[in-house]
C-alpha positions in Angstrom: -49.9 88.0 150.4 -50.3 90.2 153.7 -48.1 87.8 155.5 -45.5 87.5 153.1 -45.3 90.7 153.0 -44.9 91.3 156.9 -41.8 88.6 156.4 -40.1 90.3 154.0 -40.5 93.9 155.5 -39.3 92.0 159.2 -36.1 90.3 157.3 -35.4 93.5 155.3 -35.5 95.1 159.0 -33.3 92.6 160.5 -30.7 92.2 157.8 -30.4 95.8 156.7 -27.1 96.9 158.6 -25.9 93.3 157.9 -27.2 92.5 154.2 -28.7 89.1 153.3 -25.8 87.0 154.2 -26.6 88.0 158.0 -29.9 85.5 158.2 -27.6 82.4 158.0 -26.6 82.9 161.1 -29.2 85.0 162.7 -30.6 84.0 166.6 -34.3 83.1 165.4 -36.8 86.2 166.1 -38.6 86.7 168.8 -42.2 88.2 167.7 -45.0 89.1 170.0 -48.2 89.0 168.1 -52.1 90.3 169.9 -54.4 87.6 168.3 -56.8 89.1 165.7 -59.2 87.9 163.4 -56.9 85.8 161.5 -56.3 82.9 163.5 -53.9 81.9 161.1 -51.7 84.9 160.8 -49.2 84.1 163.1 -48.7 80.4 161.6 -48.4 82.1 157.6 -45.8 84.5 159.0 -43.6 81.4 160.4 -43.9 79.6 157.1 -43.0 83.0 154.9 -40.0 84.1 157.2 -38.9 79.9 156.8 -39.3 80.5 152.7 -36.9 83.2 152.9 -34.1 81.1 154.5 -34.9 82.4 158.3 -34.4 80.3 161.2 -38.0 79.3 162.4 -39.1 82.2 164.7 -40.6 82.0 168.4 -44.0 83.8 168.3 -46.0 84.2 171.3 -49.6 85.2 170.4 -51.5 87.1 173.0 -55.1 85.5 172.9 -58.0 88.0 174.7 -60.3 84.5 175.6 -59.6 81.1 176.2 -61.9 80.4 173.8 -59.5 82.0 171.1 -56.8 80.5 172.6 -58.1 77.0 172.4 -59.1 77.8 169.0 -55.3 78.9 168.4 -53.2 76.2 169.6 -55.6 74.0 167.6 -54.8 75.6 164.2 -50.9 76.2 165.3 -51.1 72.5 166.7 -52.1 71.3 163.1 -50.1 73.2 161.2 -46.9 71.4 163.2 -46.0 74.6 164.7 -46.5 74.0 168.5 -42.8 74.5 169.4 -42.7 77.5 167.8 -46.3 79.5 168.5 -47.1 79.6 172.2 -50.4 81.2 172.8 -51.1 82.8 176.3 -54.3 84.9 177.7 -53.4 88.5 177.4 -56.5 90.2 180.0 -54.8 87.5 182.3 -51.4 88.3 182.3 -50.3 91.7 184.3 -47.0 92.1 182.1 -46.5 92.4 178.4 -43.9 89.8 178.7 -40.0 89.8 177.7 -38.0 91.6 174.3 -39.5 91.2 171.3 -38.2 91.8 168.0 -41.1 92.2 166.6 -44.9 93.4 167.3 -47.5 92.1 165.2 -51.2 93.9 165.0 -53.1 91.6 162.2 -56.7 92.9 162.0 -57.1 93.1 165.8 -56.8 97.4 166.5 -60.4 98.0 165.2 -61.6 95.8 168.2 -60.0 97.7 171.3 -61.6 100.1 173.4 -57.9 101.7 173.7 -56.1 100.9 170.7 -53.3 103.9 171.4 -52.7 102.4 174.9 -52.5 99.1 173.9 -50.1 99.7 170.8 -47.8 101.7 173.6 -48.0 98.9 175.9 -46.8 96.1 173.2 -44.3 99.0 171.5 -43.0 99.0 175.0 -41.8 95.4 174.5 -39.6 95.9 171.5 -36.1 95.2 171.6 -33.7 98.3 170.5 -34.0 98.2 166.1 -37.3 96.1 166.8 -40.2 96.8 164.4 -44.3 97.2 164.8 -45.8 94.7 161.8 -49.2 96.4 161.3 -51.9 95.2 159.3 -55.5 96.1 160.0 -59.3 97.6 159.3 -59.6 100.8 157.9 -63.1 102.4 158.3 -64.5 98.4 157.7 -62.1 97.8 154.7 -58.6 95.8 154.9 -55.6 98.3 155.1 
């Protein structure tokens, strides 16, 4: 439900000036996600944006470990979604990486030690009209 819900506010978002028509011929988006708890997440928003009609998107997922990572591209790998999810080591790399028109928290803020910094790091990222998909821990509940 959480994810569907992130795909329909991100096509509301992108379609608004444009109306529904617009996602027939939309560029596919370009979504920056920092890996959380749900390894998942990233590969149920693909398949919700795709069940609205959207062109399938290109996600890179910021992974803190390789551990994670490994754990990533094996889920995204089964789910058949390797062309479109690339995961990458995000204590590794020194830039945030190019536009995005999306940012995706999913249950990851509640384990920074700088959650503010980090959100203005990734923020930084967004293309002009991009939008910050957040979804995450409030006091050790879901929000």
């Amino acid at each position: 439900a959480m994810t569907d819900t992130l795909a329909r506010r991100t096509a509301d978002a992108r379609t608004a000036p444009a109306g529904p028509e617009a996602r027939v011929s939309a560029a596919p988006l370009r979504i920056t996600s920092l890996a959380g708890a749900q390894i998942a997440a990233e590969i149920e928003l693909v398949r919700a944006l795709e069940s609205r009609g959207w062109p399938r998107p290109a996600v890179r997922v910021l992974a803190p470990s390789e551990h994670d990572a490994a754990a990533r591209r094996t889920a995204v790998e089964a789910a058949g979604l390797a062309e479109a999810i690339a995961i990458e080591l995000f204590p590794g790399t020194s830039r945030p990486g190019e536009s995005s028109d999306a940012v995706l928290f999913c249950d990851v803020l509640w384990s920074q030690p700088s959650p503010a910094a980090l959100i203005d790091r990734l923020a930084a990222t967004l293309a002009p009209g991009g939008i910050v998909l957040f979804a995450d821990r409030l006091a050790g509940g879901p929000l």
